[in-house]
C-alpha positions in Angstrom: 0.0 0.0 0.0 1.5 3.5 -0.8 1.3 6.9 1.4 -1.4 8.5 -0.9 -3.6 6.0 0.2 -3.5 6.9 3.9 -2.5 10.2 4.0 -4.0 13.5 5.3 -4.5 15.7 2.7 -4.8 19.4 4.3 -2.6 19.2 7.2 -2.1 21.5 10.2 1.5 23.3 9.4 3.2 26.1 11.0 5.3 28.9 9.3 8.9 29.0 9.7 8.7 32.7 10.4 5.5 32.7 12.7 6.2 32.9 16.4 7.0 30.1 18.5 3.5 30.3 20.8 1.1 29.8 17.5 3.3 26.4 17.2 2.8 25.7 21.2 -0.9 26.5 20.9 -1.9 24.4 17.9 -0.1 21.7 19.2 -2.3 22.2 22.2 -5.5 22.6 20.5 -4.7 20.0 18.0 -3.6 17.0 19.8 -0.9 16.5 17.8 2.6 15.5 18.9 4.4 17.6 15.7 3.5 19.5 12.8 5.1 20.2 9.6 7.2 23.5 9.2 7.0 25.3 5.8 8.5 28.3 4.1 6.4 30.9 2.3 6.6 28.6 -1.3 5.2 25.6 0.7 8.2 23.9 0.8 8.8 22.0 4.0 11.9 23.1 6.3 11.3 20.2 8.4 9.1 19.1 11.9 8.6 21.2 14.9 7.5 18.9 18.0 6.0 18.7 21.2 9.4 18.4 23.5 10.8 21.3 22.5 7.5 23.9 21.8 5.7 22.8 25.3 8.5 23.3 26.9 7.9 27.1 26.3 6.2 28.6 29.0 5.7 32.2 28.5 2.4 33.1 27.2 4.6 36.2 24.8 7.7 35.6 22.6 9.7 36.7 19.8 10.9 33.9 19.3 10.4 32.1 15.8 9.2 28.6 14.7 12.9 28.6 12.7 15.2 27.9 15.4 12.7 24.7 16.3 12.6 23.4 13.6 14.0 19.1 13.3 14.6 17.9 10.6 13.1 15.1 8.8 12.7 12.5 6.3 11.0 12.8 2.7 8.2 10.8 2.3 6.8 11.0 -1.3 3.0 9.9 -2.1 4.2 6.9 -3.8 6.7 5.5 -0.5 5.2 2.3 0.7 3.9 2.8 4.6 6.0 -0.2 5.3 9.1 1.6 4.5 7.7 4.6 6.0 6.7 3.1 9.2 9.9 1.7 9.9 11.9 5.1 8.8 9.1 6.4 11.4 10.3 4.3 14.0 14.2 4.4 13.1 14.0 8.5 13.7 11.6 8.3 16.6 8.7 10.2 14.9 5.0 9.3 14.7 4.2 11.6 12.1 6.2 12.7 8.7 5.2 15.7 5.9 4.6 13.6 2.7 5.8 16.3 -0.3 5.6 16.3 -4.1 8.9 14.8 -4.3 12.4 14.8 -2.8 13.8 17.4 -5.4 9.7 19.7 -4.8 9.5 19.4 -1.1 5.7 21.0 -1.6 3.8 19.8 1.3 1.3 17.2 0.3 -0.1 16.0 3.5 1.1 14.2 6.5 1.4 10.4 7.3 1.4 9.2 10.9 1.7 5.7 12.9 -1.1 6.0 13.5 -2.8 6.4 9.7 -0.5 3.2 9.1 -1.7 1.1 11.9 -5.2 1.7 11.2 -4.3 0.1 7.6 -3.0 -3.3 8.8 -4.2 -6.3 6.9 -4.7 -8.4 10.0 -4.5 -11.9 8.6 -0.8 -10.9 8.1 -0.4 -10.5 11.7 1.9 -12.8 12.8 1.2 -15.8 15.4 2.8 -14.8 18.3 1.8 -13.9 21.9 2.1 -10.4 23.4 5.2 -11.4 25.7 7.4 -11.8 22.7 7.2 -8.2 21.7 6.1 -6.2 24.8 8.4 -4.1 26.3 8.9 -5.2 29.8 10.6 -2.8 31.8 7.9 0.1 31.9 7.9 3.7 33.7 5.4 4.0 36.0 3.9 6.0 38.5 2.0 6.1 41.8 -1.6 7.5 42.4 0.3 9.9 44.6 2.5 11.6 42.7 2.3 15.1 41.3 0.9 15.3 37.6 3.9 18.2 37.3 6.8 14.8 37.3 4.4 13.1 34.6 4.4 16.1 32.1 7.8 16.3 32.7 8.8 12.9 32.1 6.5 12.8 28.8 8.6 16.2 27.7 11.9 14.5 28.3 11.4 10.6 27.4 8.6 11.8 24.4 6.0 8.8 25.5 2.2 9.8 25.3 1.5 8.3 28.4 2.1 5.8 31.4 0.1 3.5 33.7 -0.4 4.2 37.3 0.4 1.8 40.1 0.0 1.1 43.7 3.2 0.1 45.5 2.5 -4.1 44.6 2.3 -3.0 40.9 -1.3 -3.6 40.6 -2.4 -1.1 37.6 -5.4 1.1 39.2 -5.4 3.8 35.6 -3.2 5.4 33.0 -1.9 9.0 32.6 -1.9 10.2 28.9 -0.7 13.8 27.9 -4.1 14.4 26.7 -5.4 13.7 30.6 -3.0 16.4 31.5 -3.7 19.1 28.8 -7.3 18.8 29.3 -7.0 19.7 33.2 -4.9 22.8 32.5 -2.0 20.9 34.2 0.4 21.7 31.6 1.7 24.9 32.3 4.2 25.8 34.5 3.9 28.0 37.5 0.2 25.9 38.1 -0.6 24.1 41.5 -0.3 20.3 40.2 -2.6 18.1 41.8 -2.1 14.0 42.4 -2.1 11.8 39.3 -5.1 10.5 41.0 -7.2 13.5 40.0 -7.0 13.3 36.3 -5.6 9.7 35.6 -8.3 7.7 33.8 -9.5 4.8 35.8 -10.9 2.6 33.6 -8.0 0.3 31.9 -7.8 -1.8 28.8 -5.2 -4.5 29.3 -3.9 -7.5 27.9 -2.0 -10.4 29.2 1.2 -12.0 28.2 -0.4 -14.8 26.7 -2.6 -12.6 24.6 -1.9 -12.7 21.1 -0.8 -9.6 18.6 -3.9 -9.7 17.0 -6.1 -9.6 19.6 -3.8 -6.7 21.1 -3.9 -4.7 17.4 -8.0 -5.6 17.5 -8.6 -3.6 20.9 -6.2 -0.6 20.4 -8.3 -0.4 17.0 -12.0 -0.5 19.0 -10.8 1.4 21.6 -8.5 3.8 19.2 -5.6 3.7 22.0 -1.4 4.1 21.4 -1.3 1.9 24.0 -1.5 -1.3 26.4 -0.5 -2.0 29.8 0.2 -6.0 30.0 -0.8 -7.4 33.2 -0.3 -10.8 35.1 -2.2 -11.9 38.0 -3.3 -8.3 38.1 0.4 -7.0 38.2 1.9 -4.8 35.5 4.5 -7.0 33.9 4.6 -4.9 30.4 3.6 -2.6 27.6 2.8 -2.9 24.4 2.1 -0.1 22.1 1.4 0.8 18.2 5.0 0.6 17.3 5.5 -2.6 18.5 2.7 -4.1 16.7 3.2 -2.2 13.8 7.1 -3.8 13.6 5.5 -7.0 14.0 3.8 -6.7 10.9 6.3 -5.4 8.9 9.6 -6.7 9.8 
């Protein structure tokens, strides 16, 4: 399957000479974890992303989109998204600018992990359990702990979100970055309550034993990045879209 196929075809973009707090607010108001950068023909400069805009905290600058600006690879309508999805993981990004071409870097549109998940065929999902491509050492955090170290560790480590545990590692909710925009908790200078206060308490989970494809089926229902694994009621893993997504392609 190619990118045309799958890709968004009016994108949200910044200007490389607009102010650095339009890019922080439309990544706010968008959900989105990076935009496309563009000069005044169009072209794309390259990405602009959440670590580095959010961490912006004065509500007035001068600053300019330019000197945030990441690059990234060219992904051309006629790339195939299995290609794409592992240069995706390769660089770390869950979104790419698709342009006209890599000699007309017009921007086209945008392709994310999460356009290419959505497009799985899943009868080529391989037969294998979740435990043989979950990630098993996972960052979590207590009920107790102030939503301020969460945003901060999604800022620095660039994950989405992470589950929340009592002290015996039973998962009682997940934190997502969304939770803690939505509350107002991510600006500095704010009183930052418990995680307890915002964390969503309702869990989707699978088990080691689990297969990929029953994993890839409930992120799809549910349309979740990702899942906690549990044993016995214990978080043992996670297991995310990436992961998945690797295990189709690879």
């Amino acid at each position: 399957m190619k990118v045309q196929s799958i890709m968004s075809k009016n994108p949200v973009f910044v200007k490389d000479e607009e102010f650095i707090t339009r890019a922080r607010q439309l990544i706010r108001d968008s959900h989105f974890r990076s935009l496309p950068v563009i000069d005044d023909a169009r072209k794309v400069t390259g990405m602009i992303t959440e670590e580095g805009v959010l961490k912006i905290t004065s509500t007035k600058s001068n600053v300019t989109v330019r000197g945030f600006v990441r690059e990234c690879p060219i992904v051309t309508p006629l790339c195939d998204i299995r290609d794409v999805a592992m240069t995706m993981a390769n660089v770390k990004m869950g979104g790419l600018p698709v342009v006209r071409s890599s000699q007309d870097r017009e921007l086209l549109g945008m392709v994310s992990m999460v356009d290419i998940f959505k497009n799985i065929d899943l009868n080529k999902v391989p037969n294998k359990e979740v435990k043989e491509i979950m990630t098993s050492k996972v960052k979590a955090f207590s009920p107790k702990d102030p939503v301020s170290k969460i945003w901060a560790n999604i800022l620095e480590l660039g994950y989405s979100g992470f589950p929340v545990i009592k002290s015996n590692r039973e998962i009682v909710g997940v934190i997502t970055r969304q939770d803690i925009i939505r509350a107002g908790c991510a600006r500095s200078g704010k009183e930052s309550p418990p995680v307890e206060k915002i964390m969503s308490t309702h869990v989707y989970s699978v088990t080691p034993e689990s297969t990929i494809k029953e994993a890839a089926l409930m992120m799809m229902k549910h349309d979740i990045g990702r899942l906690p694994v549990e044993k016995n009621g214990k978080l043992v893993g996670i297991v995310d879209r990436y992961d998945l997504t690797e295990s189709v392609i690879r």
